[in-house]
Structures are given as C-alpha cells and as structure tokens.
ZAVO-965456 format. One record per residue (C-alpha): residue in three letters; x, y, z. Coordinates in pm, whole numbers, plus 50000, padded with zeros to 5 digits. Each point is the difference from the previous one (the first is absolute). Layout:
% ZAVO-965456
ALAXYZ ...
***
This chain:
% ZAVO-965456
UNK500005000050000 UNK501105031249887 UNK501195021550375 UNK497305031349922 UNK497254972550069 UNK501524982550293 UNK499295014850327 UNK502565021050227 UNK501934993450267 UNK498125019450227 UNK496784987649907 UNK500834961850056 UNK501235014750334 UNK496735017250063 UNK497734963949921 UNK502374982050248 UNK499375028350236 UNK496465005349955 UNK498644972549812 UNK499255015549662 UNK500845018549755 UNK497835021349706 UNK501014995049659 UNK498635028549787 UNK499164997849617 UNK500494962950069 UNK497724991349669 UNK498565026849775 UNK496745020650083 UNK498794988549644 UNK499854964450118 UNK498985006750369 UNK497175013549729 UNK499334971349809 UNK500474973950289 UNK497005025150212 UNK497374994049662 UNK500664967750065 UNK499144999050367 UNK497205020649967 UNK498094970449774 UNK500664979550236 UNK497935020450299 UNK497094999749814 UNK499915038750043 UNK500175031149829 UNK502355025450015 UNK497825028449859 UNK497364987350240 UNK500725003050372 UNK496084981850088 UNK501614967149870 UNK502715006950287 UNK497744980950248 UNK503024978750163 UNK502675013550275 UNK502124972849822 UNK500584982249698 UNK502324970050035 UNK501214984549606 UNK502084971949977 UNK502794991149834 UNK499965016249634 UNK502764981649752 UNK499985027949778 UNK503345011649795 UNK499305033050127 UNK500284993450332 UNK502864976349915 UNK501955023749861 UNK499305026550320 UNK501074976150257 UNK503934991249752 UNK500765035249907 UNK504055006849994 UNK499435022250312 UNK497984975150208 UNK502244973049874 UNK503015019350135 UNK498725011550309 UNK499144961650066 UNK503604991849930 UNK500415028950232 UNK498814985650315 UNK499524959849916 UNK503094994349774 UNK500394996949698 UNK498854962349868 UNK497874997150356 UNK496895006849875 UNK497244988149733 UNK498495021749788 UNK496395009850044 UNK497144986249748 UNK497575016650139 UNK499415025950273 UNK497714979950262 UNK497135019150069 UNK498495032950026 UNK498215017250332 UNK498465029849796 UNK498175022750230 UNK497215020549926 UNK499065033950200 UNK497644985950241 UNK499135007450370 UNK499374962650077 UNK502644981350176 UNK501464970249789 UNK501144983850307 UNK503094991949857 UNK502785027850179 UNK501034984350271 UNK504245002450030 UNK501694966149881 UNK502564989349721 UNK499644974449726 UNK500264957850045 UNK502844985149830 UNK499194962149990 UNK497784971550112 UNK498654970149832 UNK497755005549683 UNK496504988350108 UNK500215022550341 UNK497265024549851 UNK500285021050337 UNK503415023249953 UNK499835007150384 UNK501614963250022 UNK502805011249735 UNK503225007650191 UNK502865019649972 UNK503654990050137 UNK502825021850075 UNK501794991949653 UNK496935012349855 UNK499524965349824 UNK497815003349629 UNK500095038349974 UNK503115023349945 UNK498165033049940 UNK496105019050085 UNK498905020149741 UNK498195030149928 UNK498785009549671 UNK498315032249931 UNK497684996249758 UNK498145033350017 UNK501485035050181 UNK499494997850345 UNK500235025550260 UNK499445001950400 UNK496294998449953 UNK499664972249746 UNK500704969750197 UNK503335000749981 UNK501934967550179 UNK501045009950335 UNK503834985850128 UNK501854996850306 UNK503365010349912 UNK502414978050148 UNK497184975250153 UNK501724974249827 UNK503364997450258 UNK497794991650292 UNK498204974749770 UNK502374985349953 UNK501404993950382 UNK496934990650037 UNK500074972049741 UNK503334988050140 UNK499354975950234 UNK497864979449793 UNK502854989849775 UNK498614985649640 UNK496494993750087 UNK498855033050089 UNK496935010650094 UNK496755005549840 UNK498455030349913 UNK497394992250285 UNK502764998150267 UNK501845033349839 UNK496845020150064 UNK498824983150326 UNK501995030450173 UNK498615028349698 UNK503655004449920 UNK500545023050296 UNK503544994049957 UNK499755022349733 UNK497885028550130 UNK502615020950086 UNK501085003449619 UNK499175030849815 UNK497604998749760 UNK500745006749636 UNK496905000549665 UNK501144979849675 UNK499005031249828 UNK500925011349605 UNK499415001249690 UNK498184971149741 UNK503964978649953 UNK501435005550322 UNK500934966750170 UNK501084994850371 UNK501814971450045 UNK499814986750355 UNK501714972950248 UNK497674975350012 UNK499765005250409 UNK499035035249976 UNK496845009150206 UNK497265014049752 UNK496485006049984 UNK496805010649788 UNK497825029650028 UNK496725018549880 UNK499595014549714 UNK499685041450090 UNK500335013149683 UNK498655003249647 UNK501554975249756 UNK499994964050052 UNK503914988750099 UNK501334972549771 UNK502494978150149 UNK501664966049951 UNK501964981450309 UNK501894972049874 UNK503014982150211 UNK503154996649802 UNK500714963150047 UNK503904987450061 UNK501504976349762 UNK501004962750192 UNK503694995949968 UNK500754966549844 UNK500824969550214 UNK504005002850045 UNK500625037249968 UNK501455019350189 UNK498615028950204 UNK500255037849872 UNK503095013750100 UNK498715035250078 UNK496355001750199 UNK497405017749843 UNK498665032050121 UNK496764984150086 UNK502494971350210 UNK501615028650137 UNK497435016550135 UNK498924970050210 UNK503764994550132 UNK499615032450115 UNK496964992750183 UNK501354971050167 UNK503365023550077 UNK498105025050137 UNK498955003150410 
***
C-alpha cells in the first residue's frame, strides 16, 4: 500500500490508547450514495415520504452486493487494517454484516444498552448473549463503523467509551481461552467502564471508525431529521496455518491488550 493511505504513527498510537480510530474519506461519498439507494429498498420506506418512517429501527441483513464489497476493500481501509492487524492477518470482507438504520422517532428501540460485540460460539446457538469473547479476542480482529449517511450529534450517532477497552480486557484475563459470554460481560452493565469519557462516531457519509473489538459502545435515539445509515461489520482475523510461526511484532490491537494486562 502506497504510505499516503496507510495510517500514521500517531494515530495507531491513539487506537491502542483509546480504542479507535476515524478514518475519513475512507470510501467515496458517491458510493456511500449508491450503497444508501440500496438500503433504502430494502426498508420498505420512502425517502421523500417521512409517514412511511413508522419504525425507531430498521435492522437489514447481510447485503452481498459489489457495492458494498468494494466499500468495505478500499486501498485506505485495506491499509489501515494492515495498520492495526498486520498485514496478511486478516480476510477480506464480502459483505458488510448488517445494517441498524435508525429513523427519527421518539419510541425507544430498546436496543442502547452499553456492551461490545460476541466473537464466537457454536453455529446453532441462535441466542448471541451465549457467544463469548476471550482475552485474545478469538474470531474477530477489528469493530467497524461504516457511515452510510452524514451523521451528526443528533442523528443517532454511535456513542464510545474511549479507552473502555483496557479494563475489558483485565477483565477478560482470568478466564484464559474460554472467555465469557456476552451474558456474563453485561451481568455487571460494564461499570468497569463508566468512568470512560464518552465520544459520538460522528461524520460524514464514508467516514469509517475502526475499533478494538473490546471497546465499550452503545446505540441511541434518533433526535434529528434524516434517517442515519450505518453498517457494523467485525473484521475477522485470518487462522495462521498449522506449523507457523507466531508474528514477530504484536499488532496494535495485541498491543493494546498487553497493555491492559501491564497496567495497575
């Protein structure tokens, strides 16, 4: 990758720090464009017509379009994964899992509570609360955070707890490589993290924040005027062949945990 794309020094520093970083222009407004005509079919609303707008929130699924193909592998995504995975450590998104896209709406989606995302579990557990996470962060190398639409403070935007993910992560420690579930993660409402200041994944339709997959995050309502598009897919880690050897550098998203465990 050519260095203008890759990211800085300073900002790998900053996601080991805080637990994210926000990659601007990180696919082009004229496909964040085409990619939102395509979501909006899939509501089964209109956009000229805010009476069709009768849900808080619209959930879609997973949408194997090139478009969105093409969003999730762009040169300066694909460098900033290098970035903070390594380069070879990660696959390549087909698709960009699915889409929370909220409407203006006083009703309460009941869906806002602070948590982070399951990595694994077996494929018929339908319930993700059983999903776990370990301290390795087993099946996911990245969260993501693709804006879709502009969003400012009043349209929903995704609300972080910067550097929530070190005491996540000391908190995941002593469970070695089973982990815990989701269930057991929130059992205490994160409070672990509550002293974390709080930070809005906030920009313009093709900003991206990539995020360490422990970092504390949660949804909101919808305050403003035009529905917030937004897709959330993990990056997942490639398995290292039977026989090879370890990476001789740690990532920055490995990094970040050894300084968890290093810390008080």
């Amino acid at each position: 990758m050519d260095d203008e794309v890759a990211l800085s020094a300073a900002q790998v520093e900053r996601f080991v720090r805080d637990g994210f970083v926000r990659i601007e222009e990180a696919f082009p407004r004229s496909l964040a464009d085409a990619c939102r005509r395509i979501l909006w079919l899939g509501t089964g609303c209109t956009e000229d017509a805010p009476s069709t707008w009768t849900r808080s929130v619209v959930r879609l699924g997973e949408i194997p379009n090139p478009l969105f193909v093409e969003a999730a592998n762009t040169p300066r995504l694909c460098a900033a994964y290098d970035a903070l995975v390594g380069a070879g450590r990660w696959l390549p998104r087909g698709s960009l899992g699915t889409f929370p896209i909220r409407f203006p709406s006083p009703l309460d989606a009941g869906d806002c509570g602070w948590h982070i995302d399951a990595s694994f579990g077996p494929p018929e557990e339908q319930n993700f609360l059983n999903w776990r996470v370990n301290v390795a962060s087993r099946g996911r190398a990245l969260l993501m955070l693709f804006l879709f639409s502009d969003v400012g403070a009043e349209d929903a935007p995704t609300r972080l707890r910067v550097g929530s993910h070190l005491p996540i992560a000391r908190r995941l420690a002593p469970y070695g490589d089973e982990g815990m579930t989701i269930a057991g993660l929130a059992a205490n409402d994160f409070a672990e993290s509550a002293h974390c200041r709080e930070a809005l994944a906030t920009g313009p339709a093709g900003t991206v924040y990539l995020c360490h997959p422990f970092l504390v995050h949660a949804a909101q309502a919808h305050r403003g005027r035009s529905p917030r598009f937004l897709a959330q897919p993990g990056l997942l880690p490639r398995e290292r062949r039977a026989g090879s050897s370890a990476a001789s550098e740690p990532s920055a998203v490995e990094r970040a945990i050894e300084l968890a465990l290093a810390l008080p």
